[in-house]
Phi, psi and omega in degrees: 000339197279314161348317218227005164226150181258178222278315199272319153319275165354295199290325171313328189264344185270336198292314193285313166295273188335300209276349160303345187271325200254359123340256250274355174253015174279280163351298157342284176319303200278004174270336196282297158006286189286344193292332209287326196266030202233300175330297200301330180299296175349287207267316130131040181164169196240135156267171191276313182304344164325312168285354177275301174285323178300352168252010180278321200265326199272337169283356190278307193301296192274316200247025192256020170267104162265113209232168180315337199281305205310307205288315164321316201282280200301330190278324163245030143296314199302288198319312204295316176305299192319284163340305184252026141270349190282294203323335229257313166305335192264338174287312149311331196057074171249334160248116206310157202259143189281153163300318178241177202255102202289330166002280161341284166335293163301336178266347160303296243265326154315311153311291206257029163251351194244325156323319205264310205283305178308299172315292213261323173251013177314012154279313219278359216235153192277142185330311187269359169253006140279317183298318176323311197267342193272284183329275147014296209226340184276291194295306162348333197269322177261145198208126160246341158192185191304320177318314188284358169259352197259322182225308166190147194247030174235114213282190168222174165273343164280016173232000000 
């Protein structure tokens, strides 16, 4: 990346991502927050659906535009949900607790939906894990000396 930005560009740019990141979970906080004393006030208590719409309306408010950050924030919650709704199913016993260490299993079957989606779908795939994997598995295929593993493998016409 240093190719095609400069060092003071870069840093300008991670500063605006940080503070666009750490707003929206500030914003967040106090909408959840606050919907959460203001049901409980309502209802003269606090229930479990309460913290679900309230974050429903602060995920609705805040993180519902899609832009690189949201879209960061949101894929890994999603990962996080995933993880802790299984956990959450073997813990209830909506599902029997595995015999092995279900893991493996999941980072195969994941490798090889997001591989299979880069070969065959690669629109379906979010913009910056295509420039990655086409750079990756694509760009790759042509080497013209140790520099295209060192620095960048994409020639100009001026090199």
């Amino acid at each position: 990346l240093f190719l095609f930005f400069s060092l003071r560009e870069k840093l300008k740019s991670i500063a605006q991502a940080t503070y666009t990141h750490s707003r929206n979970l500030a914003y967040f906080v106090f909408t959840y927050k606050g919907l959460m004393a203001l049901q409980s006030r309502l209802q003269g208590k606090k229930i479990p659906f309460h913290s679900f719409f309230a974050a429903c309306i602060g995920g609705w408010l805040v993180f519902g535009e899609n832009n690189p950050i949201n879209s960061q924030i949101i894929m890994y919650l999603l990962s996080r949900i995933l993880f802790g709704l299984s956990r959450l199913a073997v813990e209830k016993g909506y599902i029997p607790q595995p015999k092995q260490d279900p893991f493996p299993l999941v980072a195969a079957l994941i490798w090889g939906t997001v591989l299979w989606l880069f070969e065959y779908h690669r629109q379906t795939l979010q913009p910056s894990l295509q420039s990655s994997m086409t750079y990756l598995y694509d760009d790759s295929n042509v080497w013209h000396d140790i520099s295209d593993f060192l620095i960048y493998n994409k020639r100009t016409d001026s090199k």
